[in-house]
C-alpha angles and dihedrals in degrees: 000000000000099000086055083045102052089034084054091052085048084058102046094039086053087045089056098051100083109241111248104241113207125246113253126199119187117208132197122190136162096240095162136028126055088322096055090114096067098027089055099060089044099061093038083062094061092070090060095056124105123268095216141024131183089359102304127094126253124226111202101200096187109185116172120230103193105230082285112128096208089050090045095057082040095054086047093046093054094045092054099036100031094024103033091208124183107219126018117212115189167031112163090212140054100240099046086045089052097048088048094064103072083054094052102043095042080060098044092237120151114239134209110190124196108198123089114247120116094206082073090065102016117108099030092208131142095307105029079050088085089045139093138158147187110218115094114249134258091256109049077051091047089050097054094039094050086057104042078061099052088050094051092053092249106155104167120038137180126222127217121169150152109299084235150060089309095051089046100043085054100042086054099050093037103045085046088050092041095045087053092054104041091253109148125230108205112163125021119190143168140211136180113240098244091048109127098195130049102171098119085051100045094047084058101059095040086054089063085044091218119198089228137012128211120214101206098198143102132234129342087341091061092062095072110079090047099048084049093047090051090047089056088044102258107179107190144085117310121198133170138182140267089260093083097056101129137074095262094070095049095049094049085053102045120176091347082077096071130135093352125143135225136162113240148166122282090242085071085066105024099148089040092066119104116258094252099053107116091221099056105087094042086051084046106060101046089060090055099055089041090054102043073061111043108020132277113296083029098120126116135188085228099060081044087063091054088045093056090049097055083047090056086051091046084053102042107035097069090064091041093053088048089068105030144008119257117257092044129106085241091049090065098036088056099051083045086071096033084058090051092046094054105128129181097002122169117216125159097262096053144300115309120217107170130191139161098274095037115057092175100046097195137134145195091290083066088081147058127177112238130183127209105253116171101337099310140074121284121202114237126169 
């Protein structure tokens, strides 16, 4: 009788204790598709991450939403009602990204987005209020591309982008920036991403016979218009977006890639910064650990992306759990506002500083200008 007696006390005493939830993260990336080659990099990523942080452990559910927007805001809906997952990060691309917001912020899950676009985070209202993300936006990219051209002498210059919310995005930011400094726009052209043939396009912009053009796409897809302006002869400047900042593209492009420039993030040329740039060891050190993976010249920008946002977790669980327990409506509300209170952060794409009107939180040192040399990424400036 003692010993049920004493057995029954162990019971009670272990239902009183309340039971540690782990900590879930559901994760939505374009893994396959016309945006594999972001959305590969980026799950590969995930298996770098750590297992625990601040004492709980940590659950990656990684589901693919092939580049597809309805299966994007699918995927989010079943991590939130099936997984009940505490924080979403994803999606790879602008338009599934978009369309993941309204998701995010009806549950009350914070989001961290990987994809480029300001209009995910900007304006932060009632709904972006649930909503990060690590890319640089359009217009910190606009702005150092607009300059790179002025400086260059380039006077005149054709657009051609995505027939959707990342074309646009970058049309917007870029044509505002352009008309301020006396830059002139004077095609302006769009394509799907699966498209396979751009010549109407591209005999559009030869025939205004532009200084630069600006190939407004992201990833293999990207490659496309300026395989097929090279093709026709076009001589002049070619620049593309950060969206292209991985070896696939360059390998899809070949030689027509030559000699183009991009902003990107410092992670692209890590070994490339200067000793004294605060970002460089951060940068560094992801592309160790990708590589020791992967294989050396692995690296991508957009693995770096995941891997910022696992730095911006590792930052802001700790002072959510210090106020809930994961699984709960106050645990993600918490890390919501742990997320927005993040100050002086090194990723490997620049130094965070978040506030309630900013949901990125970087600033000009989140970007270098790189050019296309021999098959491989050149430091600028």
């Amino acid at each position: 009788m003692k010993t049920q007696h004493l057995l029954a006390a162990a019971v009670a005493a272990a239902l009183a204790v309340p039971a540690l939830a782990d900590i879930n993260v559901g994760v939505v990336v374009s893994a396959t598709g016309p945006a594999a080659s972001l959305g590969i990099p980026e799950k590969n990523t995930f298996a770098l991450m750590p297992t625990s942080i601040g004492g709980e452990k940590i659950n990656y559910i990684i589901l693919d939403d092939a580049t597809d927007t309805t299966t994007a805001v699918k995927n989010t809906r079943k991590l939130i009602t099936e997984d009940k997952v505490d924080v979403i990060v994803g999606s790879s691309i602008t338009p599934n990204s978009l369309a993941m917001v309204d998701v995010a912020a009806e549950a009350e899950t914070p989001m961290i987005s990987m994809a480029a676009s300001a209009a995910i985070v900007d304006p932060v209202d009632a709904k972006r209020r649930w909503v990060f993300k690590t890319p640089q936006n359009d217009i910190q990219m606009s702005t150092a591309i607009v300059e790179h051209m002025i400086n260059a002498g380039v006077k005149t210059v054709a657009f051609i982008g995505f027939a959707d919310a990342y074309g646009e995005g970058w049309y917007r930011e870029f044509s505002k920036i352009a008309e301020a400094r006396k830059l002139a726009i004077v095609a302006n052209e769009r394509y799907n991403r699966s498209d396979t043939s751009v010549t109407g396009q591209v005999l559009k912009v030869m025939a205004a016979k532009p200084d630069a053009v600006l190939v407004a796409g992201a990833g293999t897809p990207a490659a496309l218009p300026q395989k097929a302006l090279k093709e026709k002869g076009y001589k002049g400047a070619y620049y593309q977006t950060h969206g292209v900042a991985n070896k696939d593209f360059l390998r899809v492009c070949g030689k027509d890639c030559e000699g183009t420039f991009l902003p990107a993030g410092p992670v692209l040329v890590a070994a490339q910064l200067p000793a004294d740039n605060p970002i460089k060891k951060v940068a560094s050190d992801y592309v160790a650990k990708y590589e020791a993976a992967h294989g050396k010249g692995t690296t991508s920008t957009f693995g770096a992306h995941a891997w910022d946002a696992g730095l911006l977790l590792q930052n802001a669980v700790p002072a959510a759990l210090k106020k809930a327990k994961p699984g709960s409506k106050e645990f993600r509300a918490a890390l919501r506002d742990a997320l927005e209170g993040l100050k002086n952060v090194t990723v490997s794409h620049g130094i965070v500083n978040m506030s309630a009107q900013d949901h990125l939180g970087f600033d000009q040192r989140a970007r270098v200008m790189v050019r296309v040399e021999n098959g491989d990424w050149k430091l600028i400036q």
